[in-house]
Each structure stands twice: as structure tokens, then as C-alpha cells.
C-alpha positions in Angstrom: 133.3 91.9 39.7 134.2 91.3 43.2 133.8 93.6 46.1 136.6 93.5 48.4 134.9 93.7 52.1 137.0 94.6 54.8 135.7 92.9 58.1 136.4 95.9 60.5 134.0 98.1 58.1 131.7 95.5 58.9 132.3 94.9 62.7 133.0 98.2 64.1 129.4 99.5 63.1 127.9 96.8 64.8 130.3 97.0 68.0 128.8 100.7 68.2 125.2 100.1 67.7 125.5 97.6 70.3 127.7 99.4 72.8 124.6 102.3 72.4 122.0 100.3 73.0 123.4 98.9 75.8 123.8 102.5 77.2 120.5 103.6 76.1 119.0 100.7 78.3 121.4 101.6 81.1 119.9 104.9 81.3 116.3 104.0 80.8 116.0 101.2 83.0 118.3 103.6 85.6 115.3 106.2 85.2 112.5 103.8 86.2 114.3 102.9 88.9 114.2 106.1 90.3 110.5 107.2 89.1 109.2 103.8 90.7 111.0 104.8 94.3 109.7 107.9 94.2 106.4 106.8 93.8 107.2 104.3 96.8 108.1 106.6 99.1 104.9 108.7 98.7 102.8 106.6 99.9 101.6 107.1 103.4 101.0 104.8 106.0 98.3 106.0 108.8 98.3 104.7 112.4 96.4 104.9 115.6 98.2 105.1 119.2 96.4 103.6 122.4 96.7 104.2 125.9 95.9 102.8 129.1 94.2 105.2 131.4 95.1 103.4 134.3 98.7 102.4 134.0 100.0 103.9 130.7 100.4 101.0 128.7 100.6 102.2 124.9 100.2 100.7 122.1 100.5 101.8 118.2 98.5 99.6 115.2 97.2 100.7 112.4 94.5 102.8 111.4 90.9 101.8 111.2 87.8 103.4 110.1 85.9 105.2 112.8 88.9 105.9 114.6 88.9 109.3 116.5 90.7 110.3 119.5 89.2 110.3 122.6 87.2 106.8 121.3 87.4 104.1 124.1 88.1 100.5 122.4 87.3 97.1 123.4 90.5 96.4 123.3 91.9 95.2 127.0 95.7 96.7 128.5 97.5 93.4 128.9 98.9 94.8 132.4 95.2 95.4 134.0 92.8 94.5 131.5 91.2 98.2 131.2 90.0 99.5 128.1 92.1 101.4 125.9 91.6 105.2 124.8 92.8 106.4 121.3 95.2 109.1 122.3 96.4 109.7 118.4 96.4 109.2 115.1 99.0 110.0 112.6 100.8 109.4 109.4 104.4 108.3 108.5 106.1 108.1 104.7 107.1 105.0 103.8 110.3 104.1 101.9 112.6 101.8 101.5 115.7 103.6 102.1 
């Protein structure tokens, strides 16, 4: 006996398993997107400031162990080559917004 298959009974099913995994990954991948930024922007980056005493010269770079403020660094003021003082220390979110 032959079985008379119509080709939409056959096609439409397929064009709807496709069209929902196609949204299904949409919304997934959309959902990572969004965890993985989050994550990003939590992270912190930490920074020292230093200052001239003599002329004022600052200067910001980032943080290093055994940093405290009041410590005077090798470091020389490009203006009038006197040490500089760490006058801060701080912390900033990053993101990429």
C-alpha cells in the first residue's frame, strides 16, 4: 500500500524546530553576554597618585605592593628632579561601557 506524504506535513515541522532553536540560542548566547559583562565590570583596578613636594607635579600609575601614603619614592619629578611622595591610593571599576 502506498502512503501518500504530503511535503508541508514534512517541512513545516522542521521549519519550526529550526526557527526554535535558533531562538533558543538567541537567548542563551544573549544571557552570557550579559553575565560575562557583568563579571567585567566588577573587577577593580587600584592606583597610586604622586606628588611633587616642591612644585606639584602629580602623577597617577598603578598600584604596587608596599605602597602607603606618605612613602617617599625614588622616583624623580621631571620638572626639578625631587623625589616623589605618595599622596593616594585608590580604586576605580572597570568596564567597557
Amino acid at each position: 500500500m502506498l502512503v501518500n506524504i504530503d511535503l508541508y506535513t514534512i517541512i513545516i515541522p522542521i521549519l519550526v524546530t529550526v526557527a526554535l532553536a535558533v531562538a533558543l540560542f538567541y537567548v542563551v548566547a544573549r544571557d552570557l553576554r550579559n553575565i560575562t559583562s557583568a563579571v567585567v565590570a566588577r573587577r577593580m583596578s587600584e592606583y597610586t597618585t604622586l606628588r611633587c613636594p616642591t612644585c606639584g607635579y602629580i602623577k597617577v600609575r598603578e598600584f604596587r605592593p608596599g605602597d602607603y601614603v606618605g612613602k617617599v619614592e625614588e622616583e624623580k619629578c621631571p620638572n626639578d628632579g625631587s623625589n616623589l611622595m605618595i599622596v593616594g591610593i585608590g580604586k576605580e571599576t572597570l568596564s567597557n561601557q
